[in-house]
FIVOMAR-441734 format. One line per 5 residues: number of its first residue (from 1); their letters; for each residue x, y, z of C-alpha. Coordinates in pm, whole numbers, plus 50000, padded with zeros to 5 digits. Example, Ala and Ser with C-alpha at 12.3 -4.5 7.8 and 13.67 -1.06 7.14 Angstrom:
2
1) AS) 51230,49550,50780  51367,49894,50714;
END
This chain:
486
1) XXXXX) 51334,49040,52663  51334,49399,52800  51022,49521,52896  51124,49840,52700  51040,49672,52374;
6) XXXXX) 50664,49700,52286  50603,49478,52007  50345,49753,51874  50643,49986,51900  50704,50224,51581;
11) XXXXX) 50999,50123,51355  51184,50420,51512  51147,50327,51852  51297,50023,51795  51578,50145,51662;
16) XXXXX) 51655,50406,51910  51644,50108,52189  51912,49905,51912  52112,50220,51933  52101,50240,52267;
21) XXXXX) 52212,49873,52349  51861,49874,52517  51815,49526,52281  52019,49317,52024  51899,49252,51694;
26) XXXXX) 51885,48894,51747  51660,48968,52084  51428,49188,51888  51448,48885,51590  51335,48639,51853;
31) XXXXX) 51027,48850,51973  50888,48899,51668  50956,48516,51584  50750,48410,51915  50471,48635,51842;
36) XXXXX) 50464,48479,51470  50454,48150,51615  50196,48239,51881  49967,48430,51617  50011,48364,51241;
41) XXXXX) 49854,48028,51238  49562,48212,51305  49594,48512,51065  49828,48360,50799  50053,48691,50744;
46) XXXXX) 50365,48555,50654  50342,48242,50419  50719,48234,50327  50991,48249,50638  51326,48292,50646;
51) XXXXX) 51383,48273,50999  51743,48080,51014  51891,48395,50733  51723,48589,50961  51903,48498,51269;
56) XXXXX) 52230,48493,51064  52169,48814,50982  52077,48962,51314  52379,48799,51464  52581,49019,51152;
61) XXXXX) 52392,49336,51304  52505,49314,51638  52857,49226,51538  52847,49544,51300  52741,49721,51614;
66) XXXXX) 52981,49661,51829  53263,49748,51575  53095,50085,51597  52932,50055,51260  52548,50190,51179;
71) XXXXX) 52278,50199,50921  51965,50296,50930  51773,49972,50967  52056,49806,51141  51882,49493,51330;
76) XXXXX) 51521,49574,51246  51352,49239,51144  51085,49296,50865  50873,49206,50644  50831,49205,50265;
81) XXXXX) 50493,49161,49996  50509,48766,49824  50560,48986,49543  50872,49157,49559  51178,48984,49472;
86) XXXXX) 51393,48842,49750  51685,48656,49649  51682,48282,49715  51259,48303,49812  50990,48224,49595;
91) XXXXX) 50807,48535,49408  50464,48315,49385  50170,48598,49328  49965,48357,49511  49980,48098,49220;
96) XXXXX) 50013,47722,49259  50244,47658,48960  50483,47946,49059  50527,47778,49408  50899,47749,49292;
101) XXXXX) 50940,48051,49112  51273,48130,49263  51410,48481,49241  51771,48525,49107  51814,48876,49294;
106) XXXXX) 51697,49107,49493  51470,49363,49362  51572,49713,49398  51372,49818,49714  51501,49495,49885;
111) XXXXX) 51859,49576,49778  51796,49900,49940  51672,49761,50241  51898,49502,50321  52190,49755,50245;
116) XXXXX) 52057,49946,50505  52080,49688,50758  51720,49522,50786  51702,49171,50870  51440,49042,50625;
121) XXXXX) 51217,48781,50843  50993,48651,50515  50752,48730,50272  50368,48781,50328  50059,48673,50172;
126) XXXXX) 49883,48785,49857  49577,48711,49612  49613,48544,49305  49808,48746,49066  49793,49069,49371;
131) XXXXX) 49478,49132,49171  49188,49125,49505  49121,49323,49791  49151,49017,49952  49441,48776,50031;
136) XXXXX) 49350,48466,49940  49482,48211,49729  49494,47804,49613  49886,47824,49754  49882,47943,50074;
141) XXXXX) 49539,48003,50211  49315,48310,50383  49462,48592,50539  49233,48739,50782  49233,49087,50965;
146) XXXXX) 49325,49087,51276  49040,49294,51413  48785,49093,51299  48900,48716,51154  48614,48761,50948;
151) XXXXX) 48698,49001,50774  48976,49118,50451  49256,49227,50567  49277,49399,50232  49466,49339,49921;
156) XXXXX) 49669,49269,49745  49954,49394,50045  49667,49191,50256  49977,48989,50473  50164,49340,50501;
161) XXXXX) 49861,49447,50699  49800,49188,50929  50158,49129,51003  50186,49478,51124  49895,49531,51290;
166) XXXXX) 49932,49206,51480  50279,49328,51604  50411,49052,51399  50692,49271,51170  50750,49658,51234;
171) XXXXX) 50803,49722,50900  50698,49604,50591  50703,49686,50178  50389,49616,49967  50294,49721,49600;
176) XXXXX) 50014,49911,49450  49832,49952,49133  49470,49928,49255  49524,50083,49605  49682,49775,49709;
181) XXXXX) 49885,49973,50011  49619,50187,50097  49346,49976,50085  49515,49726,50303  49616,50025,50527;
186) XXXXX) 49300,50158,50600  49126,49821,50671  49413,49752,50916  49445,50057,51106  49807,50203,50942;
191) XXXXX) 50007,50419,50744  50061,50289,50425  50233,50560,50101  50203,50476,49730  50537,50636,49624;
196) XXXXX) 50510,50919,49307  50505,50699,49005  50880,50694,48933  51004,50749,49237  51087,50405,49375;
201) XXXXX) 51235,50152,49120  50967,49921,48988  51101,49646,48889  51164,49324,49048  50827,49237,49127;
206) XXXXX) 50612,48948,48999  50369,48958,48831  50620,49150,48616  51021,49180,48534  51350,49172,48719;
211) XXXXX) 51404,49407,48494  51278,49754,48411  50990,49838,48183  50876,50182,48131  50536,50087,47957;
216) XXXXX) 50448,49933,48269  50323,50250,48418  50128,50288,48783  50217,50046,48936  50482,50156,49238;
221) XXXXX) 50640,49964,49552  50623,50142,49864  50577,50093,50256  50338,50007,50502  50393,50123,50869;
226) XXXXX) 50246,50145,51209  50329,50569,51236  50376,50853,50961  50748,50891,51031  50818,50519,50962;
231) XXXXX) 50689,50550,50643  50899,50868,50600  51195,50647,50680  51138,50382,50478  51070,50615,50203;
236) XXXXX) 51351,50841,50199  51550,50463,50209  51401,50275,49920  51339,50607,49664  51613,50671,49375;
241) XXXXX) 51659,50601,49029  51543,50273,48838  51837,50043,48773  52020,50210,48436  51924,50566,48541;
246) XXXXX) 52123,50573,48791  52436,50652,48583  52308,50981,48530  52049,51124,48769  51952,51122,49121;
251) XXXXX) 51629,51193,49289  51578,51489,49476  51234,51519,49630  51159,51808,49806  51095,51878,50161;
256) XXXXX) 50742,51911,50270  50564,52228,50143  50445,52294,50507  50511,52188,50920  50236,52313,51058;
261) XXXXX) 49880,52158,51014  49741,52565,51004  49917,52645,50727  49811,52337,50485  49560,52403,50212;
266) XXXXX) 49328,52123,50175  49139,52008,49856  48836,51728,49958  48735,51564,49666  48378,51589,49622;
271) XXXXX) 48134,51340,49625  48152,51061,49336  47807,51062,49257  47764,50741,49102  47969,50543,49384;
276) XXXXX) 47798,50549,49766  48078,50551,50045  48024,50404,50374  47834,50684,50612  48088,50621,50905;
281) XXXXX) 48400,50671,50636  48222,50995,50535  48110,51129,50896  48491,51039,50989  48623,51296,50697;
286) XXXXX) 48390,51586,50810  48479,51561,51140  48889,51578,51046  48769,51855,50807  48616,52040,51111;
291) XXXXX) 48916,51994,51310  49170,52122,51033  48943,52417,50993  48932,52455,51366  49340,52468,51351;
296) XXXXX) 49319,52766,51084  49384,52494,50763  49241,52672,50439  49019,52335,50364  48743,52327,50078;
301) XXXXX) 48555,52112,49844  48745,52140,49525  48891,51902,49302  49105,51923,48953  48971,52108,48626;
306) XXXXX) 48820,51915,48365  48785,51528,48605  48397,51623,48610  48191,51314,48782  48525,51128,48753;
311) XXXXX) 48346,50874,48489  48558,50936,48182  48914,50973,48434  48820,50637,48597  48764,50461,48236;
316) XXXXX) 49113,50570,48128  49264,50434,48444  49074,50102,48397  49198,50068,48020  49541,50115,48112;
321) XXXXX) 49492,49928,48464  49288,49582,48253  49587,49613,47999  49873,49556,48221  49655,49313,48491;
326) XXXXX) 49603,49077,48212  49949,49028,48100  50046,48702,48092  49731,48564,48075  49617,48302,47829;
331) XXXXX) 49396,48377,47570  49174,48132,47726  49146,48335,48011  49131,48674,47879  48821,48563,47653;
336) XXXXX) 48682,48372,47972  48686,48706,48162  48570,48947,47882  48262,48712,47861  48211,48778,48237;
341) XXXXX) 48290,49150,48225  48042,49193,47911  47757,48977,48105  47785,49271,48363  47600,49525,48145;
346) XXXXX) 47816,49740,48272  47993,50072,48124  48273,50042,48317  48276,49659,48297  48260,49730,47927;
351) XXXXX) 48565,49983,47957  48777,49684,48093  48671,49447,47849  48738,49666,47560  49070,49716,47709;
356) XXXXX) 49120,49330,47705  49067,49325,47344  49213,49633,47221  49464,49705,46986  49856,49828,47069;
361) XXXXX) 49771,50223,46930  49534,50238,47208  49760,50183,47469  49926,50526,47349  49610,50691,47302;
366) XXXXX) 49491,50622,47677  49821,50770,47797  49776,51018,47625  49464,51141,47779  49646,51019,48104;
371) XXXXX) 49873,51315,48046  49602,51556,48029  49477,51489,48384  49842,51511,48433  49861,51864,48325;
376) XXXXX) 49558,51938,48522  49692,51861,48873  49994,52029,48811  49782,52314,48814  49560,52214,49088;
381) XXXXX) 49858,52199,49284  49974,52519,49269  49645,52639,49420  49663,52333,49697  49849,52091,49891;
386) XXXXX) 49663,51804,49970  49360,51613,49835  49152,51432,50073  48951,51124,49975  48842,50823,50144;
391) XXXXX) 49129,50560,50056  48817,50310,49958  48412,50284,50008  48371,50088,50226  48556,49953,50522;
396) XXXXX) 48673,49602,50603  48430,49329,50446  48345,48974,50553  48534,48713,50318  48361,48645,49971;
401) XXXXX) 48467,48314,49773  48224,48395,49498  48368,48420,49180  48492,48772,49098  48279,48896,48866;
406) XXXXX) 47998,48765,49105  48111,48974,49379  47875,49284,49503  47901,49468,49860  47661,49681,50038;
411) XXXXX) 47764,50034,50085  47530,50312,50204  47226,50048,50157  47306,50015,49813  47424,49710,49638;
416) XXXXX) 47732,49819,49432  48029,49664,49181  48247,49498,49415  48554,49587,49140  48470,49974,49172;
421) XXXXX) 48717,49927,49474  48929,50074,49305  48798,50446,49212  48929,50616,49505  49261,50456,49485;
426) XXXXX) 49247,50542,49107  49206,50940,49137  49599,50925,49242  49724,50641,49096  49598,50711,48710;
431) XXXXX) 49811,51020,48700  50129,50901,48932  50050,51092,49252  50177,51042,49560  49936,50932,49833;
436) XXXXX) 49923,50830,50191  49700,50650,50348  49633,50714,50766  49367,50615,51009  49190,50857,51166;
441) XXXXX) 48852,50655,51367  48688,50418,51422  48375,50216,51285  48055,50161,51562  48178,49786,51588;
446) XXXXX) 48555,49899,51629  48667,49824,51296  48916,50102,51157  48872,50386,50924  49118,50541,50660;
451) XXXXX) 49158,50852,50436  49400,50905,50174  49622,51227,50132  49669,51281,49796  50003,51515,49725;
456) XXXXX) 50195,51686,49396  50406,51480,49183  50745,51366,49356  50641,51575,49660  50593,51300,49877;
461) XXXXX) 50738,51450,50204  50399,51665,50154  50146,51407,50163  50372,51191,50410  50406,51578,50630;
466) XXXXX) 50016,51601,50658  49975,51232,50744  50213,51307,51058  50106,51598,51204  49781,51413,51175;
471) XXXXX) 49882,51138,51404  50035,51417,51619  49751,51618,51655  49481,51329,51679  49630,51028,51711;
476) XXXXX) 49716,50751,51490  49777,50331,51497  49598,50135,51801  49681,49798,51822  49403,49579,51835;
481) XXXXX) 49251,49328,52120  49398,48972,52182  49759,49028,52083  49941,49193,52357  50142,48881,52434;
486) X) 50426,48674,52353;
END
């Protein structure tokens, strides 16, 4: 193999050296297969390979190159969320008796992908149902983080993390409804964007359809990457109409409101003052605040009209988020967990539970408000261009087999709800926003550290802008100990 190729390489340097005849596509295939062998028995990343369509398909790449022929993922082995439907691979959500759940087609986003050229390696791990901030499941097993084994790698894109920050795909496509990009991101070290709400077909992933369903709202499909501009690539690759749309409209999203870090203004969300965030995540975000200010960045505490202390936004999102989570379910287990929500004493337990047992009007009624936060940061975003906020409260945890419900973690020296994981995701995801998750430190025992930029509707080059000149200015993915070789 040419010493050229670093496995922790960005997507985009790989693809130059493919260009360049600097490596093959099935060379670059067999690194990344070594360093799987060498390392995922240890971090269980990728549960489902496809290594001999794989190394057809690399061999297809580097015939297609040498007729003179391109695309722009033309040899790059990746890898794609249990989830998301690749044709002739199981779509399992991490559930025993969907080991064999089979998927007929290729989702949109992998259609998109393999059209342009990607060589699709396998599919990586997930928590039951992609419902836990943990991977972990009766199927396949623990994932753990590769810069601590003992701790989450995140969830529910948990393998998408671990595989990339391992050096073990350069690419890779994960979903998110409860920050299940970013979450897994920021634990991991990377770049991770949850797509505007419609701007990346939805459908094809299980738990779900094949096919589309527009009362299935927040949850998107997006990519997780090792630099900003790889997720601008695989963005501007996998965004476009839902299947049926397509007859009609395109998508047009616009370029990036801004190129220069100066000339950004920048919202930070205030403090949520019933949720504590880990000190280090919070001394991390004042000192990027500093240095934007120090640039000339217009950057102040501000966040939407009318979202208050965030309680009443975040009970919308959970009624619309508990709704759509427990689809499927049996009644047996929708009653079994509104007994254990109810048991919390909790008003936003209560808010979920209520959701489990409410009526279909409801449903409208809770989008309905969703639509007036809407409103709102259409106007906020006339006055800004990004909203910071920590992309979670805490950082990477040590594995918890507890129950769910049972679950608690420590934050700030406080014991809190180990499900209000999901607030800072929720302040974009409720309303549809774009957001992008980067690194920008690290924790006193080396663990990493993530924010979230959170943009204007279907201005994703904004958000995915900001997170780049970030990296430029201050730096972005390091690669963690033990896995320089093979």
């Amino acid at each position: 193999m040419p010493a050229s190729v670093d496995p922790f390489a960005p997507a985009n340097a790989m693809l130059r050296a493919l260009r360049q005849r600097e490596v093959s596509a099935v060379e670059l295939l067999e690194l990344h297969l070594r360093r799987i062998e060498r390392y995922n028995p240890t971090l269980n990343a990728i549960v489902t390979p496809d290594y001999e369509r794989a190394r057809v398909a690399a061999q297809a790449a580097d015939a297609a190159r040498a007729r003179g022929e391109d695309a722009p993922l033309l040899g790059l082995p990746l890898t794609i969320k249990d989830c998301i439907h690749v044709q002739g691979l199981p779509s399992t959500a991490g559930i025993p008796r969907y080991a064999n759940n089979i998927a007929q087609a290729d989702a949109p986003l992998t259609a998109r992908v393999r059209a342009a050229g990607a060589v699709i390696m396998g599919k990586t791990n997930v928590p039951p149902y992609a419902g836990d901030w943990q991977s972990n499941n009766k199927l396949f097993g623990r994932t753990r983080n590769p810069w601590n084994l003992e701790r989450s790698p995140g969830g529910s894109s948990g393998g998408s993390s671990a595989a990339l920050a391992a050096g073990l795909t350069p690419l890779e496509f994960g979903s998110d409804i409860g920050g299940s990009i970013r979450i897994p991101s920021a634990f991991c070290g990377l770049f991770g964007h949850k797509p505007s709400e419609t701007a990346v077909p939805r459908s094809g992933h299980f738990p779900g359809s094949p096919l589309p369903n527009v009362t299935a709202s927040m949850s998107v499909q997006g990519p997780l990457a090792r630099s900003a501009a790889d997720l601008e690539l695989a963005f501007d690759l996998i965004a476009g109409p839902e299947a049926g749309e397509d007859a009609a409209w395109s998508l047009n999203i616009p370029p990036a409101r801004h190129t220069r870090l100066r000339d950004f203004r920048v919202a930070v969300l205030p403090p949520i003052p019933w949720l504590p965030v880990e000190q280090e995540i919070l001394a991390a975000q004042a000192r990027l605040v500093e240095r934007l200010r120090g640039l000339g960045a217009k950057v102040e505490e501000a966040q939407p009209e009318d979202f208050g202390d965030l309680r009443a936004y975040y009970k919308v999102y959970l009624s619309i988020l508990s709704t759509i989570m427990a689809l499927g379910r049996s009644a047996d287990g929708r009653r079994k967990q509104m007994e254990e929500l109810r048991q919390k004493h909790d008003e936003f337990a209560d808010a979920s539970a209520d959701a489990l047992e409410a009526h279909t009007g409801e449903y409208v009624i809770w989008h309905t408000r969703r639509e007036h936060y809407r409103a709102a940061y259409r106007a906020f975003f006339r006055e800004w261009d990004i909203l910071l906020a920590p992309a979670n409260c805490v950082n990477a945890f040590p594995h918890d087999d507890r129950p769910f419900e049972q679950r608690t973690l420590q934050v700030a020296s406080q014991t809190v709800s180990y499900g209000l994981q999901d607030t800072y995701p929720g302040v974009a995801t409720l309303c549809g926003q774009p957001s992008t998750a980067f690194p920008v430190a690290q924790t006193h025992d080396g663990l990493p550290i993530g924010l979230q930029a959170i943009g204007p509707y279907l201005e994703d080059h904004t958000p995915l802008r900001f997170a780049a000149l970030i990296e430029e200015e201050f730096g972005g993915f390091r690669a963690p100990l033990g896995y320089g070789e093979g």
